[in-house]
Structures are given as C-alpha cells and as structure tokens.
N, C-alpha and C positions, 0 to 999 in steps of 0.2 A: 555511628555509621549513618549515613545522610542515604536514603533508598528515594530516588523518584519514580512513582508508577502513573502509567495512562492507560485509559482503555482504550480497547480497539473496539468496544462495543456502538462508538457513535460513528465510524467510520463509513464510508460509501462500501457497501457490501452484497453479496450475490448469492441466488439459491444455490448455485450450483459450482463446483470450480469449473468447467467447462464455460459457463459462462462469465465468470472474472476471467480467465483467460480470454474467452473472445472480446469483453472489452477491453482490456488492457492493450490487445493487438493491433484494436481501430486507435484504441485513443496515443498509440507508437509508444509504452511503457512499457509493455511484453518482454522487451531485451534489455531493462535498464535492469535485470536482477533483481525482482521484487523479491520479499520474502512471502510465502503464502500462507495464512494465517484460517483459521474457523474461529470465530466469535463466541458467545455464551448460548448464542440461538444459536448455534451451529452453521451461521451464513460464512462465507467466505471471501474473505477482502486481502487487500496485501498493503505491506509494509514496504516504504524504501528506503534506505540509508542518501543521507545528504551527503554523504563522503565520498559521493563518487568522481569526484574531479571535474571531468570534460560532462557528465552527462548532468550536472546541477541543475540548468536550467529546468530541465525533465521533469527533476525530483517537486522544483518549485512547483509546474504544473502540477504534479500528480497530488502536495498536497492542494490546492487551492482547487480539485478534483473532489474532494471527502478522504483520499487516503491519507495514513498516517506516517512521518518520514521519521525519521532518527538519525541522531549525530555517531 
C-alpha cells in the first residue's frame, strides 16, 4: 500500500476560527468550500480540494496563499 501524507502544520494558520474565516472572506475563498482543519498547535487553517471545476482558479490562489489544496 503506497500512503502519501502532508502536513498542515506549515500552512497559513489562525488563532482563532473566527478569524480564518474572516480572512478567508476578504481574501473571496469563504464560499469555495474549504475544509476547516486545527493544526498540532491547535491554530486553524483550511484545506481546499483542486477538484472543484469552475472555481480552480481560487484554489490556485488559495495555495500560493500558505493554504494546503488536494486532489
């Protein structure tokens, strides 16, 4: 079995979820369906799938942001 893992511990991440959500909002990622994750410090950051068809573009931003995307 071939297992790949990543962490989400180098991610762009926030004390609070209220405030990843409020950046997610400015930065217009809010509605691409992030997934919302807690780190090993317990900060909070979010994941996005690259599979979202029309919103790809986004995903690109969001990682070249610090977030982490996935297939």
């Amino acid at each position: 079995m071939n297992t790949m893992f990543t962490s989400i511990d180098t991610s762009k991440s926030y004390a609070t979820e209220k405030n990843l959500m409020k950046a997610l909002t400015k930065l217009g990622l809010a509605d691409r369906n992030p997934m919302v994750v807690r780190n090993r410090e317990g900060r909070w950051t979010a994941i996005f799938s690259v599979s979202l068809g029309r919103f790809e573009g986004n995903v690109a931003m969001a990682a070249r942001l610090g977030f982490k995307t996935f297939a």
